[in-house]
C-alpha positions in Angstrom: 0.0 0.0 0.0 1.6 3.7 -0.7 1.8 6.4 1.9 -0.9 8.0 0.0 -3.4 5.6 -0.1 -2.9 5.2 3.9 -3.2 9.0 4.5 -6.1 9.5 2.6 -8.0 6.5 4.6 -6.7 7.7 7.7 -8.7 11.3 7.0 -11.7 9.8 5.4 -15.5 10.5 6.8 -16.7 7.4 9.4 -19.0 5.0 7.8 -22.4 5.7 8.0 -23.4 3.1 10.5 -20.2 4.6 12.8 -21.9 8.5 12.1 -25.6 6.8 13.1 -24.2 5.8 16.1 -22.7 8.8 17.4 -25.6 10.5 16.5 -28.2 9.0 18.1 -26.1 8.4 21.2 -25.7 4.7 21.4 -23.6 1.7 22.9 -23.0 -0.7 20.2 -23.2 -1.2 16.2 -25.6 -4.2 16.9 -27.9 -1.2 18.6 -27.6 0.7 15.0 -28.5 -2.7 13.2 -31.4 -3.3 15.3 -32.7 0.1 15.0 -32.4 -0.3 11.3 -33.9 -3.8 11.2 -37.2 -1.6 13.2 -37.5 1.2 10.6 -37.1 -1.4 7.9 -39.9 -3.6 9.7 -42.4 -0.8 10.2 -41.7 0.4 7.0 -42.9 -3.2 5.4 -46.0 -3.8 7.4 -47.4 0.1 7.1 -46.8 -1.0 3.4 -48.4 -4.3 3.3 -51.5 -3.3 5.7 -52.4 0.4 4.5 -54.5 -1.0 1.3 -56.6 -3.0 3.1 -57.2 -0.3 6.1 -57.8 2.1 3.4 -60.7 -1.0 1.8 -61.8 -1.1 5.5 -62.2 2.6 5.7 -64.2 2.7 2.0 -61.6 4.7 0.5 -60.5 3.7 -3.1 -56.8 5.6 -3.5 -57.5 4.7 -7.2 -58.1 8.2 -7.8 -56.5 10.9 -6.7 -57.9 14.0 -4.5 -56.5 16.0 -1.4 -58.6 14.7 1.2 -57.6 11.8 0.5 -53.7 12.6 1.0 -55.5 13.5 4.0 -57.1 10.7 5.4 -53.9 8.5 4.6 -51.9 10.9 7.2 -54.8 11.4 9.9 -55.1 7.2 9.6 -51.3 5.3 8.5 -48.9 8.3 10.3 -50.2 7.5 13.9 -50.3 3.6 12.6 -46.8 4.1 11.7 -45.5 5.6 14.6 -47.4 2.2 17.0 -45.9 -0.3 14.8 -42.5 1.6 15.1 -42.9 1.5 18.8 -44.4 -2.5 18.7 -41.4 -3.3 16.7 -38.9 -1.5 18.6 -40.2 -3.4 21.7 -40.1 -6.5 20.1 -36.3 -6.1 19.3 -35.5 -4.5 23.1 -34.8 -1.2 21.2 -37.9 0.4 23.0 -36.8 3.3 24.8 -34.7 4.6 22.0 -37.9 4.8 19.9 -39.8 6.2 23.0 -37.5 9.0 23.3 -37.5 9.6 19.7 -41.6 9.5 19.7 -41.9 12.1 22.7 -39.3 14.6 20.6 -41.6 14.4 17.9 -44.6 15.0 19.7 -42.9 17.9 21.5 -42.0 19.3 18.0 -45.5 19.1 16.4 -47.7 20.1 19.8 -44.7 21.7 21.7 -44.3 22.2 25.4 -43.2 18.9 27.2 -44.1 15.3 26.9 -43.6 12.6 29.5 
């Protein structure tokens, strides 16, 4: 290997999964991997079970129109953010995605959540 090519690794950016973890604060790279594996999860179900809740519901997303949009955030955003918390749960990653639910709710309604 060259002295340049051992310099220029030396000064290069973390990897993403090292940057996630300092971010959000936590012990291990298995913590970042479970978290991922919980978004990744919630992501899947919301998208397998949001047609037939919409069938449920009597709303054909066929066709467009804005209350529509509508009715997909008042009904699958809240969905999202149970299945995110049921998941996290699941995987022991619970009070990460706690924390992270309160900061959003203190963000949209402000003042301080518990």
């Amino acid at each position: 290997m060259k002295k340049q090519d051992i310099a220029s690794k030396s000064t290069a950016r973390p990897h993403f999964m090292t940057r996630l973890k300092e971010k959000w604060g936590l012990k291990s790279m298995w913590q970042v991997v479970l978290i991922l594996l919980v978004f990744a999860l919630t992501g899947t179900t919301v998208l397998l079970i949001k047609q037939p809740l919409l069938q449920f519901l009597g709303v054909d997303m066929s066709q467009g129109g804005a209350w529509k949009t509508v009715l997909y955030l008042l009904f699958v955003l809240p969905l999202y953010q149970l299945i995110l918390l049921f998941y996290g749960a699941l995987l022991g990653q619970f009070s990460f995605f706690w924390e992270k639910e309160k900061a959003l709710f203190r963000r949209i309604f402000g003042g301080r959540t518990s």
